[in-house]
TORRO-219460 format. One record per residue: residue in three letters; x, y, z of N, C-alpha, C, O in turn. Coordinates in pm, whole numbers, plus 50000, padded with zeros to 5 digits. Atoms other than C-alpha are relative to their C-alpha. Layout:
N
ALAXYZXYZXYZXYZ;...
This chain:
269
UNK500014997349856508314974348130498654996050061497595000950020;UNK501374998149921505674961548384499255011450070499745016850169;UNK500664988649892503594986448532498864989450102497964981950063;UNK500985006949920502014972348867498995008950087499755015250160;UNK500544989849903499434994349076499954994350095499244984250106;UNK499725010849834500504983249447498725003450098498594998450209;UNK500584998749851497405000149618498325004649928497975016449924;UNK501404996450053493564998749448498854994350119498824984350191;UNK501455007149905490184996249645498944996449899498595005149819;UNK500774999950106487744979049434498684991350097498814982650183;UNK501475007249939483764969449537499185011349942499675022249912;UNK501074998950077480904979349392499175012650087498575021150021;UNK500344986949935479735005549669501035004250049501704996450116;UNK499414998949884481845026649812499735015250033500265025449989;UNK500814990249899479885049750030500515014249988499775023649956;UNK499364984749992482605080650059499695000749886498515003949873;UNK500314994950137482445085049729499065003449950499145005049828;UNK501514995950047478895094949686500215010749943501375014149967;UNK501015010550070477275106849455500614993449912500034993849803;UNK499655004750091479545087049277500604984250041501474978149978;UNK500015010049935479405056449509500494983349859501324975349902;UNK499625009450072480015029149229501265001449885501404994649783;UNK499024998750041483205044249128501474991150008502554994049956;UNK499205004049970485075018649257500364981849948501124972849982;UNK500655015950061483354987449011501744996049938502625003649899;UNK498515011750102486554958748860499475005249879500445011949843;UNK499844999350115485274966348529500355016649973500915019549867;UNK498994987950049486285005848551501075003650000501615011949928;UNK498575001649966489554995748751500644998349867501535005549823;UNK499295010550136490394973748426500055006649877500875003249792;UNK500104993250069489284999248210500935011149974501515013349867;UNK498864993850004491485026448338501564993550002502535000249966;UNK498755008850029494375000248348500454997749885501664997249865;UNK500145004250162493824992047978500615015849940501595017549867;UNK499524987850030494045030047944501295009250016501675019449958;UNK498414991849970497545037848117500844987949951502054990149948;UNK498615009249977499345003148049500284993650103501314987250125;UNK499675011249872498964987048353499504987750013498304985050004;UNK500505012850034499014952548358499424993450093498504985450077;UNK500695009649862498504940848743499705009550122500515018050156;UNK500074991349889496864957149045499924992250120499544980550121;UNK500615004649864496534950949402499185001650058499225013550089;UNK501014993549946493724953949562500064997950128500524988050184;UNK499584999549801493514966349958498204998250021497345007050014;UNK501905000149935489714955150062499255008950093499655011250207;UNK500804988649937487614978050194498714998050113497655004050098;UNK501285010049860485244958650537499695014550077500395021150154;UNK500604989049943483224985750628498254992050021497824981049988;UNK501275004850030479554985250691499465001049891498464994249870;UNK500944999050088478664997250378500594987449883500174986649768;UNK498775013050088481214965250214500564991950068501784990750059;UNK499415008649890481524939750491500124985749939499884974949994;UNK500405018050132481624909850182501665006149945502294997249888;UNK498744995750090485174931650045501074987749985501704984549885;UNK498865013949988487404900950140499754993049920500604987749848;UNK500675015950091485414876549960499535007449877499904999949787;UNK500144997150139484214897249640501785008049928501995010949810;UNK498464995450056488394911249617500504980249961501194976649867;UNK499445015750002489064870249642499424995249833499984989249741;UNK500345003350117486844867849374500375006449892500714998749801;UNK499274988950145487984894149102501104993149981501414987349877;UNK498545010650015491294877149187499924988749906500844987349826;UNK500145016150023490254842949070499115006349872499474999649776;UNK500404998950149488504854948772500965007349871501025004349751;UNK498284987150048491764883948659500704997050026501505005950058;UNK498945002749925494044864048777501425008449881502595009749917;UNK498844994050077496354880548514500355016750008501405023050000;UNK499984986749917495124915248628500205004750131500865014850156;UNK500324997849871494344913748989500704989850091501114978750058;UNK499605009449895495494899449298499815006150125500095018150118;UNK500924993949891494064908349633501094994050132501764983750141;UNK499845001649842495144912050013498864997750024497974995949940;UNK501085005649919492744904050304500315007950094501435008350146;UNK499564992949910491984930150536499864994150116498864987050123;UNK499875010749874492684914250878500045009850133501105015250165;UNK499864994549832492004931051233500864996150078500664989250178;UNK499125003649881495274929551370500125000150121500724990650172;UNK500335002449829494514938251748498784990250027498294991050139;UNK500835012249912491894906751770500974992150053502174993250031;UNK499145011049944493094878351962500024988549901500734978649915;UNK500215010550110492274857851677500804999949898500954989649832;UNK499684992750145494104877951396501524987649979501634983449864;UNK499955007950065496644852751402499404986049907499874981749802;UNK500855010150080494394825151283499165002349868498774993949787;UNK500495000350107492784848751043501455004149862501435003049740;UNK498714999350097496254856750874500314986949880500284987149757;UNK500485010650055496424820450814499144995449902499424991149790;UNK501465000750070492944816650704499805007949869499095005249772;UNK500024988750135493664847850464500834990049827500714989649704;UNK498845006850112496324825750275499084987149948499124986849825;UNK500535012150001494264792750265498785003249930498414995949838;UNK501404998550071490974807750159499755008649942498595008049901;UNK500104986050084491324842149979501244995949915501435005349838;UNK498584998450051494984829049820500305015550033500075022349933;UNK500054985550008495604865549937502035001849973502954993849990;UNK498214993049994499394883949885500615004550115501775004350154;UNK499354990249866499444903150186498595001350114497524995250118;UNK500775001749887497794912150488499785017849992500765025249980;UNK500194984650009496094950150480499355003150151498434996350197;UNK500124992449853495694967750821500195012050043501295016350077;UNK500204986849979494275001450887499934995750169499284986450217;UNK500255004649884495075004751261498765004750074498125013750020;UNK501054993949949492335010651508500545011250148499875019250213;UNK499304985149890494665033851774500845008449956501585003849869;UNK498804992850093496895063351674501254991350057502104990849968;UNK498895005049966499665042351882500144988849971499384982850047;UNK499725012750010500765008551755500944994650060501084982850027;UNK499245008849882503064997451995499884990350047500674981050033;UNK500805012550024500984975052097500384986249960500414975750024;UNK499785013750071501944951151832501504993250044501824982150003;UNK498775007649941505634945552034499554993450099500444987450160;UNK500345010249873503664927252304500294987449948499984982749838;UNK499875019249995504724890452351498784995849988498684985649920;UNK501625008750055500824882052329499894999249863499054991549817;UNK499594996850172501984892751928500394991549961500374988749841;UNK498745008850147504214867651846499244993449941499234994749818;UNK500375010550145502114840751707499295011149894498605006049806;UNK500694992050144500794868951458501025002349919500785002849799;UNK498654996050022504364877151396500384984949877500444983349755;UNK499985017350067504944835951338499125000349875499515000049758;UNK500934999350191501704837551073500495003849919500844997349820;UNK499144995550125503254859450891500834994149932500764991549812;UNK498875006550059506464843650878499894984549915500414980149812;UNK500745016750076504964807750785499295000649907499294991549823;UNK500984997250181502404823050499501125006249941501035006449818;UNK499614986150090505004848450398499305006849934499495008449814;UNK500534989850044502624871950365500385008650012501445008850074;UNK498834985249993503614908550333498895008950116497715010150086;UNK500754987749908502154934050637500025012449905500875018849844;UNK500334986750102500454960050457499885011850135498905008950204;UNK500154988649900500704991750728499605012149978500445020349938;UNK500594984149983498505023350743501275005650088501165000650200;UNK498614997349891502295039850934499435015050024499415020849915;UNK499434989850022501845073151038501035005950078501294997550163;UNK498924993149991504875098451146500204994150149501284991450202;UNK499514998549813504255092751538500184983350033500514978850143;UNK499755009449983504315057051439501194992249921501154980149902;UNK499205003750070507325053751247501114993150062501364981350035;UNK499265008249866509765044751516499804988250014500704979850005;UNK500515016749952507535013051609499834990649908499564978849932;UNK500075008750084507525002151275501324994849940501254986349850;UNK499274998650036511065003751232500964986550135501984980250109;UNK500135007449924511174982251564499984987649944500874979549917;UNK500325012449984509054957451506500804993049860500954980949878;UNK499515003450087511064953051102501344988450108501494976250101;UNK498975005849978514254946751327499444985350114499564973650077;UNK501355008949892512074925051611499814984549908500354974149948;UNK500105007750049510794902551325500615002649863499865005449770;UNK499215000850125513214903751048499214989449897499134996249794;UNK500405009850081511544873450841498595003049988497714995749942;UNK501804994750099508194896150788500795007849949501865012349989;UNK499724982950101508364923550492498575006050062497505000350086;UNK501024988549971506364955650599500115004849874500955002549787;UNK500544995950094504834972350379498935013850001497705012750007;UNK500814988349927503955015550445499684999749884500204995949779;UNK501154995550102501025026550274500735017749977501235024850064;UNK500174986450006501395061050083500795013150024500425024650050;UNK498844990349960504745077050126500305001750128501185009550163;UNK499755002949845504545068550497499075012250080499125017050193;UNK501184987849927501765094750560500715015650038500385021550141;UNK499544987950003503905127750501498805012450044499005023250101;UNK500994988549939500635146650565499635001650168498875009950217;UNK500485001749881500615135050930501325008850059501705007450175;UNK498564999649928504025153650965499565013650142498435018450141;UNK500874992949887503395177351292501515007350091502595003650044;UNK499094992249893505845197151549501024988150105502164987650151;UNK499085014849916506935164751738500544989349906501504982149936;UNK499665013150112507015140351392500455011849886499565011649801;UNK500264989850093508025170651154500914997449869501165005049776;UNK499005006050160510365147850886499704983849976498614978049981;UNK500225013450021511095113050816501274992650080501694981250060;UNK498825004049971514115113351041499664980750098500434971950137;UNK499535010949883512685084751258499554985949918499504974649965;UNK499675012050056512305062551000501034994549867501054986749772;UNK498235000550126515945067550817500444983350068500734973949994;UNK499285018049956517095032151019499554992449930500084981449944;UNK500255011950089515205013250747500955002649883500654995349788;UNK499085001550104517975021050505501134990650011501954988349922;UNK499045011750000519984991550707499494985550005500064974850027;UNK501225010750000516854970050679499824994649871499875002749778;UNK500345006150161516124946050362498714996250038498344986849968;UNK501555008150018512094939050500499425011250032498705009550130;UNK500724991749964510794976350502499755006349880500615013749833;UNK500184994950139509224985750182498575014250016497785016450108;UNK500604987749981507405019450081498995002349856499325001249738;UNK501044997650156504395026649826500315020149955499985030250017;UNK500904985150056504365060149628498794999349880498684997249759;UNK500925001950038501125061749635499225012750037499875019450117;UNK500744991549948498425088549693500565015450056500415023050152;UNK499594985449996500145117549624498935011750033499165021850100;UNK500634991149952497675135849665499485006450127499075017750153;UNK500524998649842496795132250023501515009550040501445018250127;UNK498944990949971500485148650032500315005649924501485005249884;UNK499544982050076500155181449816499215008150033498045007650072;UNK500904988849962499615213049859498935006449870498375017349863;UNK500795001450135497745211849543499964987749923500944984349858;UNK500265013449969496135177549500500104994449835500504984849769;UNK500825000350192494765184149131501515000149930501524999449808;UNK498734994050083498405190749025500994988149992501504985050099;UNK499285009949970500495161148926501625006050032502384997450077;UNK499204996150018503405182648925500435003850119501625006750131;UNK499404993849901503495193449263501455000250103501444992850201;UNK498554998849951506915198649404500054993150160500864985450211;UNK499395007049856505945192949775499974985949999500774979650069;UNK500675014749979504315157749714501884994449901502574986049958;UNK499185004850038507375151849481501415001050089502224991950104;UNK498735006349910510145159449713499674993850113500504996250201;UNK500275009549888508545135449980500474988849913501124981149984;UNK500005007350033508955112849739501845002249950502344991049938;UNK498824999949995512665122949674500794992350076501674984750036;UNK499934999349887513145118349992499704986550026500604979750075;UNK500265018449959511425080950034501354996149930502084988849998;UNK499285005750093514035075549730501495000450052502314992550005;UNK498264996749955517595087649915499774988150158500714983150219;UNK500175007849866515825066350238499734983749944500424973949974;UNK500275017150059514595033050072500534994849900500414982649885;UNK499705005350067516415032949775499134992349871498034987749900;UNK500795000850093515165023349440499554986849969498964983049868;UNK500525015750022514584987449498498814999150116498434987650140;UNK500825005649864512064989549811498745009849960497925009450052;UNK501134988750001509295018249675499434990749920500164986249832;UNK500784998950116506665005449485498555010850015497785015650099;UNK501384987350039504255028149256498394989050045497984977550028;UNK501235006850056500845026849324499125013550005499705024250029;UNK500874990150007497445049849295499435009950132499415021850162;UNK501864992949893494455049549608499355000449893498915011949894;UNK501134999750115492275044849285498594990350104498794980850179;UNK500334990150026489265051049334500055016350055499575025949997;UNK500254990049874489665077349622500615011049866499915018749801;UNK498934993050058492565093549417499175006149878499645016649834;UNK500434999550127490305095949114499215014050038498665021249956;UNK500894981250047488705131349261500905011850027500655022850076;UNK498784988749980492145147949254500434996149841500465004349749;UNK499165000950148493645132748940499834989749891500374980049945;UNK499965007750074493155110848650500684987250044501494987250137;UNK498855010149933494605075748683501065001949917502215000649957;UNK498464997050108496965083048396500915011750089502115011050114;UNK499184992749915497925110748602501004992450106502214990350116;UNK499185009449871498455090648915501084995849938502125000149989;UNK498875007850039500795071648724501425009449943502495005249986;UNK499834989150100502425100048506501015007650162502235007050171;UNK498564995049916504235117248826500914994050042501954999850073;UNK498585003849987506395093448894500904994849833502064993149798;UNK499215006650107506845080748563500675012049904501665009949834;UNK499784988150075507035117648399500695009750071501705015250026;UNK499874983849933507375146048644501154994050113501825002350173;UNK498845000949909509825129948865500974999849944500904997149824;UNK498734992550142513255139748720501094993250082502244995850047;UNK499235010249915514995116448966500664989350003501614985450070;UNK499855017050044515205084348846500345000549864500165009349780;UNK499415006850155516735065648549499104993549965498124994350039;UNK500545009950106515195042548315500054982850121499074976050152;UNK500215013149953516365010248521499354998650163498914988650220;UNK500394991549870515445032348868498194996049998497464991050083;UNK501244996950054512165036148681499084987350007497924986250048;UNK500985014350030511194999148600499514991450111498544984250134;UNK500165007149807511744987748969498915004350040497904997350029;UNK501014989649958509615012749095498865000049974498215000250079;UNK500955002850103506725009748853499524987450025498304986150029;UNK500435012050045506624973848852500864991550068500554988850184;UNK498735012849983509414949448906500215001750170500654991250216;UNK499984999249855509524957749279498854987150090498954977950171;UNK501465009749941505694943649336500364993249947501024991050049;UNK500135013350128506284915449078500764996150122500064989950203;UNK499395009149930509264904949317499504999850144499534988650195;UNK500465001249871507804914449676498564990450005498254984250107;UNK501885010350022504014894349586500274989649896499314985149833;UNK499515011250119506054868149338498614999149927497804990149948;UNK501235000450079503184880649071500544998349874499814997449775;
């Protein structure tokens, strides 16, 4: 069975993490990979001030691991430019996908007609939209899937179950991607959704993830970590270990998709 990790941050500082800021080096990624069985990760770049080089040293790990690693390009989707750097992502990072933490809680936004040629990039690299989604933005992402059918989306993290709130308080408003074939879902970062983080076992984080599984179906989830973030709640063997152990849900062929064979076919790795 492949095991793929669909969602790692890797660079050499990374600031939150103090004092343990270099928790996030390729040679400990590769190390804990070696240690659970995982053969390929993704990496989501991290352009901050304290890592504004992440594009270009994730490009590089790529091109040296190419049997381990393979990198997105994080891209500022509200510039006016961001189609051209979508493009540019494919041509000069070889990247997989396109990673985009938004900069407003409302993405709506991205249905403006001033959008389409970003829409078009996509569709012409076939790159995959990597989406930070949360709850109050689930609706618009479920939109824009039907809108541009010939991009795959791509929610980060169980679709941000921790953002659930009095107005967003399930996952009802993004059940319409179960008639969709380009809306895919990471379980990833369980921890940001339990009520006990340290606990791979936890029931609530696992029936969210039930729950992605009766909505997306066992061909559209792939596993992944948040390694390093994830690493001050749980082991990476852990990370891996609740869906592959503690979830009591899945079959064996349920299992391999999920794990692996999902990313292998959505990032042809």
């Amino acid at each position: 069975m492949r095991i793929i990790d669909s969602h790692v941050h890797v660079l050499n500082n990374y600031a939150p993490m103090e004092p343990f800021a270099d928790m996030g080096r390729v040679d400990r990624l590769l190390h804990q990979m070696d240690s659970a069985g995982v053969e390929m990760a993704i990496m989501l770049p991290v352009v901050a001030d304290f890592s504004p080089d992440n594009n270009e040293e994730c490009a590089e790990w790529a091109r040296q691991y190419p049997d381990r690693l393979a990198t997105m390009t994080d891209v500022p989707l509200h510039e006016t430019q961001s189609a051209e750097l979508v493009i540019k992502a494919k041509e000069k990072y070889q990247a997989v996908g396109i990673s985009y933490y938004p900069n407003t809680q409302d993405i709506s936004w991205m249905l403006k007609k001033e959008y389409n040629q970003l829409w078009e990039a996509f569709s012409k690299t076939e790159l995959i939209c990597n989406l930070q989604v949360t709850p109050a933005n689930h609706a618009t992402l479920v939109t824009l899937a039907k809108q541009y059918s010939s991009v795959n989306f791509l929610c980060n993290h169980l679709g941000l179950p921790g953002g659930f709130d009095k107005d967003y308080p399930n996952y009802n408003f993004l059940r319409p991607v179960n008639q969709l074939k380009n809306v895919f879902i990471k379980a990833s970062a369980f921890y940001a959704a339990a009520q006990k983080p340290w606990d791979p076992r936890c029931e609530q984080a696992l029936e969210y993830f039930t729950e992605i599984l009766r909505i997306f179906g066992p061909g559209r989830i792939l596993w992944g970590t948040d390694w390093p973030p994830a690493s001050n709640h749980l082991t990476y063997r852990q990370a891996l270990d609740i869906v592959r152990i503690f979830s009591t849900d899945i079959g064996e062929e349920e299992l391999t998709r999920i794990l692996g064979k999902n990313a292998a076919d959505l990032f042809n790795i």
